[in-house]
C-alpha positions as semicolon CSV with decimal commas, in nm:
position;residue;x (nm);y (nm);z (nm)
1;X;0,016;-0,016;2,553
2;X;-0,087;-0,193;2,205
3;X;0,015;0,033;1,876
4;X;-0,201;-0,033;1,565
5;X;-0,017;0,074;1,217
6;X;-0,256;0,052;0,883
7;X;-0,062;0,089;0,631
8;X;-0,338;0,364;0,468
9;X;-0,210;0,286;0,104
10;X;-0,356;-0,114;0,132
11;X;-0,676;-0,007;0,266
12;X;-0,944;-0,012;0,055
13;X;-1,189;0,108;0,324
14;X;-1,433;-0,229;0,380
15;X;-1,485;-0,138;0,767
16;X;-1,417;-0,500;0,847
17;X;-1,202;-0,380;1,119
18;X;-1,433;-0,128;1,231
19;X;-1,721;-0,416;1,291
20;X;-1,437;-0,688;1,487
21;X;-1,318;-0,400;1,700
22;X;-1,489;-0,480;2,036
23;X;-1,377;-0,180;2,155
24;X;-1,471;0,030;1,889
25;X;-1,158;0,244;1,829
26;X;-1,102;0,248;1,440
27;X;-1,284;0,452;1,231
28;X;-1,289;0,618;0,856
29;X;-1,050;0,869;0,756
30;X;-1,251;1,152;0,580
31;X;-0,931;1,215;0,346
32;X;-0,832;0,959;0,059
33;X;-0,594;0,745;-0,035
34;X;-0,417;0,743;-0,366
35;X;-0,646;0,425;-0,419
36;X;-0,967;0,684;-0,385
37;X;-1,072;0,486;-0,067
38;X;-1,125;0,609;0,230
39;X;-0,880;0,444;0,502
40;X;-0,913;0,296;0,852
41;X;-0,775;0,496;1,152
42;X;-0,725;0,500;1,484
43;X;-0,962;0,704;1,663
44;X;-0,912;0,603;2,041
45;X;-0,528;0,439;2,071
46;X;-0,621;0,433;2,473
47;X;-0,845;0,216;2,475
48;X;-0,709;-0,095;2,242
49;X;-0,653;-0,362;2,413
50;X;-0,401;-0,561;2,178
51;X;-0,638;-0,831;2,089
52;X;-0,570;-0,811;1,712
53;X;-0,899;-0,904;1,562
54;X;-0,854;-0,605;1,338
55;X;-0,588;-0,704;1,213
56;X;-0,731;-1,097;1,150
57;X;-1,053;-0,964;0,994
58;X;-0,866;-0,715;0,727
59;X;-0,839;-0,906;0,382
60;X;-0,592;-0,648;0,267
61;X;-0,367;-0,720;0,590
62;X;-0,300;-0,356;0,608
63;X;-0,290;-0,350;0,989
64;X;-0,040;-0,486;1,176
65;X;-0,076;-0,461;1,623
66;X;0,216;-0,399;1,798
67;X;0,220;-0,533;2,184
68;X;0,451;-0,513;2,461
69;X;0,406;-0,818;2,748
70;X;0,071;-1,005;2,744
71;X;-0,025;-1,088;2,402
72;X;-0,343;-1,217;2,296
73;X;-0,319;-1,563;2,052
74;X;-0,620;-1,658;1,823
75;X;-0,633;-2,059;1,915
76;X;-0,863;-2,281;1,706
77;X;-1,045;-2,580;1,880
């Protein structure tokens, strides 16, 4: 099963994750960082499938995607 780790304290709480998540498991922390933002979390671990577009579409590359087996690679044509 994928892992997702957000490193909280590099968040700055843009929900660009939240909006390339196709299955719509992040979401906003209600508690703060030490930034004042509001950080990305995982709400549903279950259900991600490893495809890493989270990670691609945070600027602040404070989420890294941890997969055993298949992985899923971003190919430009």
């Amino acid at each position: 099963m994928p892992k997702i780790a957000i490193d909280q304290e590099r968040c700055k709480g843009c929900e660009r994750c939240n909006d390339a998540c196709p299955q719509e498991i992040l979401g906003m922390s209600q508690q703060l960082n030490t930034k004042g933002y509001a950080y990305a979390r995982v709400v549903d671990p279950a259900r991600c499938i490893g495809c890493r577009l989270c990670a691609i579409a945070c600027p602040d590359v404070a989420i890294e995607v941890y997969v055993e087996g298949t992985q899923y690679e971003l190919f430009t044509y």
